[in-house]
TORKOL-467105 format. One record per residue: residue in one letter; y, x, z of N, C-alpha, C in turn. Coordinates in steps of 0.1 Angstrom, whole numbers, plus 2048, in hexadecimal, padded with zeros to 3 digits. Layout:
AYXZYXZYXZ/...
***
This chain:
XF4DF0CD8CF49F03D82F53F03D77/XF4EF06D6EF5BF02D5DF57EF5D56/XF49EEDD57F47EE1D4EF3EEDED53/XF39ECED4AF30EC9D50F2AEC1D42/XF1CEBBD46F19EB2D3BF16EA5D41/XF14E9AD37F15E8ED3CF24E89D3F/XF26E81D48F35E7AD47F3CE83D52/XF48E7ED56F50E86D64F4AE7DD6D/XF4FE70D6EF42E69D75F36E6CD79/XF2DE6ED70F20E76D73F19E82D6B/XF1EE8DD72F19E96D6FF0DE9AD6F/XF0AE9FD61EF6EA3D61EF2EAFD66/XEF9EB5D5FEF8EC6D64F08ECED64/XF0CED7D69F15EDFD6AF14EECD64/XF21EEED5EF20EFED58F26F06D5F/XF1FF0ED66F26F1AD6EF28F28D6D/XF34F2CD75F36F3FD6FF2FF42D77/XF24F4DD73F20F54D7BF25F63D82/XF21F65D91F27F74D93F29F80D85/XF1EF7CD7EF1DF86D77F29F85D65/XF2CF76D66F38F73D58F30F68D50/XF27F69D50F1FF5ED45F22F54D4C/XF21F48D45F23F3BD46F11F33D42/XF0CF2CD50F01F27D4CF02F17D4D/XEF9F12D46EF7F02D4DEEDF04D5B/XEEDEF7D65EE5EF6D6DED9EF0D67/XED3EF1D72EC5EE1D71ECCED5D70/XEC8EC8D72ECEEBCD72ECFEBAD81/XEDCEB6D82EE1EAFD91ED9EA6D99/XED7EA8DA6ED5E9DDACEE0E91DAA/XEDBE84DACEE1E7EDAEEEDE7BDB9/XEEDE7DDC5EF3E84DD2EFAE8FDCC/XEF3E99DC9F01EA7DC5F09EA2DB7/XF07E9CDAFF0CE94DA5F18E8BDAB/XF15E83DB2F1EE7CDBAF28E83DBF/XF28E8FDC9F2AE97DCFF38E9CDC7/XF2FEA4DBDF3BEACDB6F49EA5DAC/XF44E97DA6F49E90D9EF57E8FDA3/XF55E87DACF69E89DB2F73E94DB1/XF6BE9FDB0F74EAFDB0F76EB5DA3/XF75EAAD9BF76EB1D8BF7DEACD84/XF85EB0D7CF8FEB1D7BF8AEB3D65/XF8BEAAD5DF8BEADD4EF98EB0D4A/XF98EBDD44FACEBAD3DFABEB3D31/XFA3EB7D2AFA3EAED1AF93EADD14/XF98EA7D0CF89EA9CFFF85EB5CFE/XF76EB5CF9F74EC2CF4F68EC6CFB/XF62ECDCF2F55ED2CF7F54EDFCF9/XF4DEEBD01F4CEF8D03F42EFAD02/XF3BF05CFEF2DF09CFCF2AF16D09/XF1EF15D0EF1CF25D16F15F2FD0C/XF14F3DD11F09F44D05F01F40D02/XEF7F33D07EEDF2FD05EEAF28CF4/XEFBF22CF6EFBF1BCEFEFFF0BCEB/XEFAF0ACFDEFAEFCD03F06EF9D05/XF0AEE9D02F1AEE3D00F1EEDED0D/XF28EDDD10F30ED6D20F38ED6D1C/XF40EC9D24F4BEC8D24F53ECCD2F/XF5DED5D2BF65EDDD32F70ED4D3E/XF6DEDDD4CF72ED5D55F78EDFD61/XF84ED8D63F8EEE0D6FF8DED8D7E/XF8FEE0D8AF8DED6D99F8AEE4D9F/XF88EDCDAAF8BEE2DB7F78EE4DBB/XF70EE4DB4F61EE3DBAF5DEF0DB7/XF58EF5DC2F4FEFEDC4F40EFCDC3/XF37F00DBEF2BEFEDC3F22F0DDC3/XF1AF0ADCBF10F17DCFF02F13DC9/XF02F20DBDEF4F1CDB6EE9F2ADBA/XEDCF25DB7ED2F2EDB6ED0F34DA7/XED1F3DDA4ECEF43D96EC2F49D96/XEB8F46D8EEABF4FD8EEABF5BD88/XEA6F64D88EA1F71D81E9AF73D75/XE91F6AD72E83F69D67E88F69D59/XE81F69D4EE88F68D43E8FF5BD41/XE87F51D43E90F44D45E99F3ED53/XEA3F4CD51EAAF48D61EB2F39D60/XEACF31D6DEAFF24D71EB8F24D78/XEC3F1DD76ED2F1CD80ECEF15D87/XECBF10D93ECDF04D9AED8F01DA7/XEDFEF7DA8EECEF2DADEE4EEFDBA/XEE9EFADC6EE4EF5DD5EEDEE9DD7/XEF8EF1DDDF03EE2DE4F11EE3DDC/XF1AEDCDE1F25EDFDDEF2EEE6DEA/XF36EEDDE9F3CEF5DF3F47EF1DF6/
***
């Protein structure tokens, strides 16, 4: 995980490295995996990041893992299984 949107509190979606280097956003969090991950993150400062997409997050350091599904299609969909 490198960021997230919404608060550290409650995260909406996560921006993650993928195997492959790109940086994507997820779908939006469960509430439960939102909860989940919040505690393990870690903001150093202000500031916003962008992925290639485009899309803004705010950049975030911690100890969370999480295991996502990445789709194939032209509109590949990140989705956040669990946290690890």
């Amino acid at each position: 995980m490198v960021g997230f949107t919404g608060t550290a509190r409650h995260p909406k979606a996560l921006a993650v490295r993928l195997p492959d280097g790109r940086v994507a956003l997820t779908q939006r969090l469960s509430t439960a995996l939102a909860s989940g991950i919040a505690p393990h993150m870690v903001v150093p400062q202000d500031g916003q990041e962008f992925t290639k997409a485009g899309d803004s997050c705010t950049p975030a350091e911690g100890d969370a893992v999480v295991e996502v599904v990445a789709g194939t299609t032209r509109h590949a969909v990140v989705t956040v299984v669990r946290l690890r």
